[in-house]
Kinemage of the C-alpha trace (Angstrom):
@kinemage 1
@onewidth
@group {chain A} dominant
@subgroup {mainchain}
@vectorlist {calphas} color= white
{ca unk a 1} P 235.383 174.711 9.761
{ca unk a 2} L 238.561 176.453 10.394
{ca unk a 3} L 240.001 180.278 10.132
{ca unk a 4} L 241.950 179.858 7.223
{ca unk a 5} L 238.526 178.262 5.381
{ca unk a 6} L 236.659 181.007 6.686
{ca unk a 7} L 239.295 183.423 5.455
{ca unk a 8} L 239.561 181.943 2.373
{ca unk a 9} L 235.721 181.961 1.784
{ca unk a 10} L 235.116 185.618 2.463
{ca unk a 11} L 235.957 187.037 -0.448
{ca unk a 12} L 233.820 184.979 -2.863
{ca unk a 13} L 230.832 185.891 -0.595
{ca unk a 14} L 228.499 188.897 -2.136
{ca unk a 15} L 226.272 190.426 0.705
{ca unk a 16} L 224.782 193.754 1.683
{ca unk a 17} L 226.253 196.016 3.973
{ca unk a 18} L 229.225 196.994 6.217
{ca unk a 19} L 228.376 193.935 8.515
{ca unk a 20} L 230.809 190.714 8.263
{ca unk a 21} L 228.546 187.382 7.735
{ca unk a 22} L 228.392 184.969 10.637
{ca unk a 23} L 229.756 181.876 8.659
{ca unk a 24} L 228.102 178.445 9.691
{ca unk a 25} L 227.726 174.881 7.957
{ca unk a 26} L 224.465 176.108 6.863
{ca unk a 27} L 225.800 179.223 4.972
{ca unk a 28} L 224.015 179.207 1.416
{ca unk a 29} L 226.686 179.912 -0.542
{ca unk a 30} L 224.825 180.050 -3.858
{ca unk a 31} L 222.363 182.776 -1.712
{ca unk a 32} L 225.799 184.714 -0.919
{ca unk a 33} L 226.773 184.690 -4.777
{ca unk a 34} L 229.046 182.163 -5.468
{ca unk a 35} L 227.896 180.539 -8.784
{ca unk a 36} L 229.594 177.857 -11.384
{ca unk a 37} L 232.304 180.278 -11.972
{ca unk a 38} L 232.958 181.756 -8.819
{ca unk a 39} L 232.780 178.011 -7.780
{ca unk a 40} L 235.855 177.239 -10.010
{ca unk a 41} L 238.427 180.090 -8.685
{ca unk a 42} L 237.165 178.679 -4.892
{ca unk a 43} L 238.184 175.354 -6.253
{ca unk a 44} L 241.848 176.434 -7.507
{ca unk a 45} L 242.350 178.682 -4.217
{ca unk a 46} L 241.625 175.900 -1.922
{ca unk a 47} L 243.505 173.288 -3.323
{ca unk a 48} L 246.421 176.074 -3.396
{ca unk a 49} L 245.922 177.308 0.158
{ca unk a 50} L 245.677 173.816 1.381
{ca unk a 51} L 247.377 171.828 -0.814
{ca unk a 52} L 244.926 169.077 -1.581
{ca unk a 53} L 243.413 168.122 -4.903
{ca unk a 54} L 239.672 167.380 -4.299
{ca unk a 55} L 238.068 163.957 -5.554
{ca unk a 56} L 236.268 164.615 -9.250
{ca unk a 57} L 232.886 162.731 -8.044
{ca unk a 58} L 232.549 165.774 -5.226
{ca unk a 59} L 232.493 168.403 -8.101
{ca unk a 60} L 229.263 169.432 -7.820
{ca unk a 61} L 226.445 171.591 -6.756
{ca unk a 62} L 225.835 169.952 -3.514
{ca unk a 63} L 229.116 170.166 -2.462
{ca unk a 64} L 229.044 174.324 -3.105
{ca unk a 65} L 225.891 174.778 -1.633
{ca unk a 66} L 226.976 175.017 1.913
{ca unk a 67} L 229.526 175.797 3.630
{ca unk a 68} L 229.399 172.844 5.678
{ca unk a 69} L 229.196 170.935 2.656
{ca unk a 70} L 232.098 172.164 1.062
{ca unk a 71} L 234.291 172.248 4.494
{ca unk a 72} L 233.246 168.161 5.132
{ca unk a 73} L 234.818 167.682 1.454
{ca unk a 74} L 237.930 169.480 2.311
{ca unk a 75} L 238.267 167.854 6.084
{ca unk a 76} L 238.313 164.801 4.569
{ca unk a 77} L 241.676 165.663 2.605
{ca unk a 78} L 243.316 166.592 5.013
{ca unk a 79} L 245.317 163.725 7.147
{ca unk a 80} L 245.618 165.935 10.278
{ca unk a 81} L 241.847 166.706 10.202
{ca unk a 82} L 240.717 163.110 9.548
{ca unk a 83} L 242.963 162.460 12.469
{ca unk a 84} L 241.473 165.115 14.720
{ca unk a 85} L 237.659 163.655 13.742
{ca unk a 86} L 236.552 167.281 12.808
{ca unk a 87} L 232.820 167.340 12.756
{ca unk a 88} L 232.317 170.375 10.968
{ca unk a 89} L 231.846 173.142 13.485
{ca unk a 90} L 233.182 176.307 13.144
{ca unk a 91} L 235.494 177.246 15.226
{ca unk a 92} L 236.691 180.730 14.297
């Protein structure tokens, strides 16, 4: 996962507190408040911020569960990341 994902994720999080949540793969983003509709404007602002368009069959809940889940979806759009052999670890 990169800076600009994490970035970009942050504000569709809901949590308690003044304390900024540790993002990992594992982050339960349906836990953290991002539901079907939530899961839609994530949709349009990462294919804007990163100008991919992702695949229809990866639509779905599993993909928005985690963030690691949703990251490996977008990694795999991206030519300079496929290049690179990203694995998924954050690394901001």
């Amino acid at each position: 996962m990169d800076a600009r994902f994490t970035a970009l994720l942050r504000p569709f999080l809901k949590h308690p507190g003044p304390d900024e949540i540790a993002l990992t793969p594992d982050t339960d983003l349906r836990a953290l408040g991002v539901d079907s509709m939530q899961a839609i404007e994530l949709l349009f602002a990462i294919e804007d911020t990163f100008g991919i368009s992702l695949p229809d069959d990866e639509l779905n809940d599993a993909t928005f569960a985690t963030a690691g889940n949703l990251w490996r979806v977008i990694a795999a759009e991206l030519p300079d990341q496929a290049a690179d052999g990203d694995t998924g670890e954050v690394t901001a």
